[in-house]
N, C-alpha and C positions, 0 to 999 in steps of 0.2 A: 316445157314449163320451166321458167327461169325460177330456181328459190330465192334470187337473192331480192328480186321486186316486191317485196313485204311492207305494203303500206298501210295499216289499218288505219280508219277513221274513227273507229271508236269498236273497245274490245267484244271478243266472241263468245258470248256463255256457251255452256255443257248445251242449255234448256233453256228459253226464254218463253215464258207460262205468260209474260205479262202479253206477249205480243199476240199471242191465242186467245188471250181475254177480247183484247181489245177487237178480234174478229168478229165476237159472237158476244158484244159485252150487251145488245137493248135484248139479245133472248134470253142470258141469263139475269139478266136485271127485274126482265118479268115476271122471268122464273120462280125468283127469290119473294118477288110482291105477292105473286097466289098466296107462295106457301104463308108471307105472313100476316095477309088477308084472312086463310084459312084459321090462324094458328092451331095449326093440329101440325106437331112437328116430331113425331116419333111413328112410327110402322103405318105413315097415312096413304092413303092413295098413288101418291106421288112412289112411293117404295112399292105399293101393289102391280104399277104399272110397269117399273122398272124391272121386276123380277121378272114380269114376262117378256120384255121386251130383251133383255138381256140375256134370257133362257133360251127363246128362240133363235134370237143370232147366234147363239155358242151350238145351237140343234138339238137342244135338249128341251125337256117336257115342263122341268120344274126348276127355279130359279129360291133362294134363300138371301135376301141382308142381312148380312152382320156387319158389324162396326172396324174391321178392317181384312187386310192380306190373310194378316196372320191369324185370326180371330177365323177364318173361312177353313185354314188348314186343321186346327185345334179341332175346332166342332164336327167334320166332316170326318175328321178319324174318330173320334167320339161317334158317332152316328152309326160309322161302320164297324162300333165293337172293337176297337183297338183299345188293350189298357195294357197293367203292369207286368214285364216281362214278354211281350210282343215283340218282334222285330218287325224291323222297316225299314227294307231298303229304300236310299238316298243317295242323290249324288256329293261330292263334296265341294264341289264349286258349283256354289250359291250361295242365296242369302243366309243365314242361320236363321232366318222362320223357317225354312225345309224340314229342316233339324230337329232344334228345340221345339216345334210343336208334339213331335214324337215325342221327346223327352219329359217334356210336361203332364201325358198323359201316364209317363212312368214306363212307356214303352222303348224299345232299345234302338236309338238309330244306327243301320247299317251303311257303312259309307262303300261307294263304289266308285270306279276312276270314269273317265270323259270319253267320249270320241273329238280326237284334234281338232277336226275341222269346224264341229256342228258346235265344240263345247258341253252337249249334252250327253246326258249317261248313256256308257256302253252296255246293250244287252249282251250283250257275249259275259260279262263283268258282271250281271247281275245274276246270271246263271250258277256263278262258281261261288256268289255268296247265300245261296236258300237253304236254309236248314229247314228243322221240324216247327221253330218257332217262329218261320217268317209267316208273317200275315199280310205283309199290302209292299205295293213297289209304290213309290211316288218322281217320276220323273217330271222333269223340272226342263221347258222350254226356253231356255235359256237366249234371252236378249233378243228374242221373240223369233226364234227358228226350232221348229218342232221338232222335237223326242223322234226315235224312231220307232214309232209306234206297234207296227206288225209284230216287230219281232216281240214287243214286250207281252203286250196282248197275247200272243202264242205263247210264255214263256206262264204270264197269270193263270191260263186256263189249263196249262200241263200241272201247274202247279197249284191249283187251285187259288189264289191271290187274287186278294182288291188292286185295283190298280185308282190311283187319285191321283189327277195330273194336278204340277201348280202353275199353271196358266196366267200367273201375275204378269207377266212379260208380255203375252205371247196371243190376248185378243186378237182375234181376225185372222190368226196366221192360219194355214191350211196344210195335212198331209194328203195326200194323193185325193186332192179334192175336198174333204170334209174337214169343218174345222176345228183346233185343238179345243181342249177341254168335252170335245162329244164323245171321247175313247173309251175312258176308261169309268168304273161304276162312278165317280165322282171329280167334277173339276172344280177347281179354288181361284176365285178371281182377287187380284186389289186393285182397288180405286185411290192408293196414294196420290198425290199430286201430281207427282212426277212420271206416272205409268200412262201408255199411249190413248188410254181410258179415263183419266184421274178427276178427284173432285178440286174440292175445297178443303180438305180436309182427308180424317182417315176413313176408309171403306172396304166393304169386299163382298162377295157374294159366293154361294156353293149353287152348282148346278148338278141337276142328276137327270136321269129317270125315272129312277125308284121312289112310289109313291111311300115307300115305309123310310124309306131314310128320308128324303125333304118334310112326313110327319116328325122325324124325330128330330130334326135341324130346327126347325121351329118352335117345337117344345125347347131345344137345348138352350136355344141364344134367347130363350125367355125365363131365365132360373130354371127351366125343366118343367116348366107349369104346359098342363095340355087343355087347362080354361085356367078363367082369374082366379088368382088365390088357391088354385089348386095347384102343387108339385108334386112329384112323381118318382123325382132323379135330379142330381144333383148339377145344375146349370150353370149359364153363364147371364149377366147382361151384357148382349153384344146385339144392340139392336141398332138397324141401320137409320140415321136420321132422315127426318123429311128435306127439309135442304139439300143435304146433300145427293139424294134422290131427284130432286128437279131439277140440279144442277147437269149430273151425269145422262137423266134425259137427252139434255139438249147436247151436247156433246157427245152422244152415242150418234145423233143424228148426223155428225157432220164425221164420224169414224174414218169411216171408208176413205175417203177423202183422202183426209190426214194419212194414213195408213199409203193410199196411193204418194202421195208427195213425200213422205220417208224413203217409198222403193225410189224416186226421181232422184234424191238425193245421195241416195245409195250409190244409185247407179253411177250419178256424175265421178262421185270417189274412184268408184271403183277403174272408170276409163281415165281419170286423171293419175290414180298412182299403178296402173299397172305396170309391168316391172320393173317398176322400183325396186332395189336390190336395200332388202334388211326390212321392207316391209310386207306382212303377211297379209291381205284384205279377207274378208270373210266370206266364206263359202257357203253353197246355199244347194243342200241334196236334192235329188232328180225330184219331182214331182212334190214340194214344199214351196210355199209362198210366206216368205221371212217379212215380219211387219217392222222388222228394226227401231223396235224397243230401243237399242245399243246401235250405233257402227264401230265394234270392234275390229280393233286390227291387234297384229302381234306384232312387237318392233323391241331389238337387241337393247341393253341399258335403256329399258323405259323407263326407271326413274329419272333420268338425265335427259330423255328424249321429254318427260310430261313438264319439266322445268323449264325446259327452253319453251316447250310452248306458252307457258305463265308467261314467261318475258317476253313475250312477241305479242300480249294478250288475248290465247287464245287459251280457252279452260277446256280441260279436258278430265277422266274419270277413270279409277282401278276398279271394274269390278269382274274380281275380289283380289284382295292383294294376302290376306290368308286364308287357305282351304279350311273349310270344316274342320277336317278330321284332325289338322296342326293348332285348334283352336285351345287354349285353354280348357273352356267347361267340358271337353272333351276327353281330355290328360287320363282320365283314368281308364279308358277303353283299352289304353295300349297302343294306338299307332303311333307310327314314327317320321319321319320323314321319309320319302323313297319308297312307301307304299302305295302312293298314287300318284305314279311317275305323270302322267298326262296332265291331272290336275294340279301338280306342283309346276310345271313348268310352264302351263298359260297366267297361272298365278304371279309367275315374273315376268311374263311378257307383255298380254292383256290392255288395252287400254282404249278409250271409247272415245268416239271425235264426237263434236256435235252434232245432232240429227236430230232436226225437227223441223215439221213442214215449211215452219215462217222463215227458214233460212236461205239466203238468196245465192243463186248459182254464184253470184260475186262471194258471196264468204264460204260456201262451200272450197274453190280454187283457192281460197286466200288461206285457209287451211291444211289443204293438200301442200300447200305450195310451202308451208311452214314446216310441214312433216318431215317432207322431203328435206329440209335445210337442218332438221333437230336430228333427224337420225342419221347424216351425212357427219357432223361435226361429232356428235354422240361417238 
C-alpha cells in the first residue's frame, strides 16, 4: 500500500445516513404514508409491532418504547427498584447516559476501568468495587463487541445484582452464540440516528423477560398511569412515536445485512493495515460476533493523526475523548486521574474510521491508506 497515492474525488464521512436512505427510500416513504394515512402517531400498531419484533431478535419475551437511549436506561433502572443512595457499577468509557442515568434516579454511579482490547468493562474490576449498597452492574458493549458476559453474570448471581446491559451500540452482536442484550435481567436499546439500528429521530427500547418489570416499563414511560387518567407512581412521558416505529420496522428488516457488510468492511481494514507499526486495529474475543457500531483503532498523537485526516478529507471520530469518572458532573466523587489507567489511555488513543455498509472497498483502502500516511508523519 503506497500512502503517498491519496486521491479523493470527493470527501469521506464518519456515516453517510443519506446513502442508506436512498437504498431503502420507496419502503420508508410507504412507511411514513400508512402511518399518516392512519394518523394515529403515538403507541399505534406500528410501535405494537416493533416491540415484538425487536424483543424477539434481541431473544427476549417482552420489548418496551420509549422515546430514546437514554430514556430506556432511566426507566429500566427505575423498573428494577434502583433509587437514592444505590450503587451502580459502570464502566467509564462511554457515553455519559451509562452514567447520569444512575445519577438522575439519585443513585450513585460506580466507575470501573476496561479490558484493552474489547474496550469493555473488566469483570475482575467490578468484583473489587461491590459493596453492601451495590445493586445492578451495567455493562456497556462497547462499539458493538460484547461485554464479557459469563463472568458478570457469575459475578451478579454470587452477589445477588441486576445486571442491565446497554446494548445501544451492540444490536445483533453475539457472545458465544446468543445475542447481547438477552443476558442479563434488562437490556436498553437506542434508535439514534447514527446507531447500526437508527431512526429518524430519537428512540429506544427495553427488553426483558420479566413480565412485572415490562408491566412496570409501561406504566413508567406513561406518567406511571397503569389505565387512563389513573397514576400510581411517579413517571415519565417517554413514549415511542408512530413514525419512527415504521421507520425502524423497515430497517430492522434489512439489519442483518448491514451488520454483515460492517464485518466486510472490517475485515478489509483489518488485512490492509496489519502491521502497520503505531496502529492498533480492533480485536474481537473467541466466540463474539462484533457488529462494528465503531472501527476503532488506537494510534500515537491522535489528535494530529484525526487532523491530517480532515485535511486529506476523510472524517473521523473520538469516542470518548473524556472518561466518565475525569468528567466534571462527577468532581465530587473524588476520582483523579490515574485511577483508571486502561480507560484513560484509550481515551487518548481511540479513534474511529468510517464504517458503514454503503462504503466502497475503493474508500475503505483510500482510508487505510491515509492512516498509514497521518500516523507515519504524526
Amino acid at each position: 500500500m503506497n500512502p503517498t497515492s491519496i486521491h479523493l474525488e470527493r470527501p469521506i464521512p464518519a456515516l453517510d445516513l443519506l446513502a442508506q436512505y436512498r437504498s431503502i427510500e420507496s419502503e420508508i416513504k410507504t412507511a411514513i404514508f400508512e402511518v399518516l394515512e392512519s394518523q394515529h402517531f403515538i403507541l399505534g400498531p406500528n410501535v405494537k409491532a416493533l416491540e415484538e419484533e425487536v424483543s424477539r431478535y434481541c431473544e427476549r419475551s417482552s420489548g418496551v418504547g420509549v422515546a430514546s437511549g437514554t430514556d430506556a436506561l432511566i426507566l429500566a433502572l427505575r423498573a428494577a427498584g434502583i433509587g437514592p443512595g444505590d450503587e451502580v457499577i459502570v464502566p467509564s468509557f462511554s457515553f455519559i447516559a451509562t452514567a447520569d442515568s444512575v445519577s438522575l434516579l439519585g443513585a450513585i454511579p460506580v466507575f470501573v476501568d476496561i479490558d484493552a482490547d474489547s474496550f469493555c468493562i473488566q469483570p475482575a474490576q467490578i468484583e473489587q468495587r461491590i459493596t453492601k449498597r451495590t445493586k445492578a452492574i451495567i455493562p456497556v458493549h462497547l462499539y458493538g463487541h460484547p461485554a464479557e458476559m459469563d463472568a458478570i453474570l457469575m459475578l451478579a448471581r454470587e452477589h445477588k445484582l441486576l445486571v442491565i446491559e446497554d446494548n445501544a451500540q451492540a444490536i445483533g452482536a453475539t457472545y458465544r452464540g446468543k445475542r447481547t442484550a438477552s443476558f442479563g435481567d434488562i437490556g436498553c436499546l437506542s434508535f439514534f440516528p447514527s446507531k447500526n439500528l437508527g431512526g429518524f429521530g430519537d428512540g429506544g427500547m427495553v427488553v426483558t423477560n420479566s413480565q412485572e418489570i415490562g408491566a412496570r416499563l409501561r406504566s413508567l414511560r406513561a406518567h406511571g398511569a397503569t389505565k387512563k387518567y389513573y397514576t400510581v407512581e411517579q413517571g415519565w412521558n417517554s413514549r415511542l412515536d408512530e413514525i419512527q416505529a415504521a421507520i425502524l420496522r423497515v430497517k430492522l428488516r434489512h439489519l442483518d445485512n448491514w451488520s454483515a457488510g460492517r464485518r466486510e468492511r472490517a475485515a478489509q481494514y483489518d488485512r490492509l493495515l496489519a502491521g502497520v507499526k503505531g496502529v492498533v486495529v480492533p480485536r474481537v474475543a473467541n466466540d463474539c460476533q462484533h457488529v462494528y457500531h465503531q472501527y476503532t483503532v488506537r494510534v500515537p498523537k491522535r489528535d494530529r493523526v484525526q487532523k491530517a485526516l480532515a485535511d486529506m478529507g476523510i472524517a473521523s471520530t473520538v469516542y470518548y475523548p473524556t472518561p466518565i469518572h475525569l468528567q466534571p458532573i462527577y468532581a465530587a466523587l473524588g476520582y483523579k486521574a490515574g485511577d483508571l489507567p486502561e480507560t484513560e489511555k484509550a481515551a487518548q488513543e481511540v479513534l474511529s474510521l468510517p464504517i458503514y455498509p454503503e462504503l466502497t472497498p475503493e474508500q475503505v483502502e483510500q482510508v487505510a491508506q491515509a492512516l498509514v500516511q497521518a500516523v507515519r508523519e504524526a
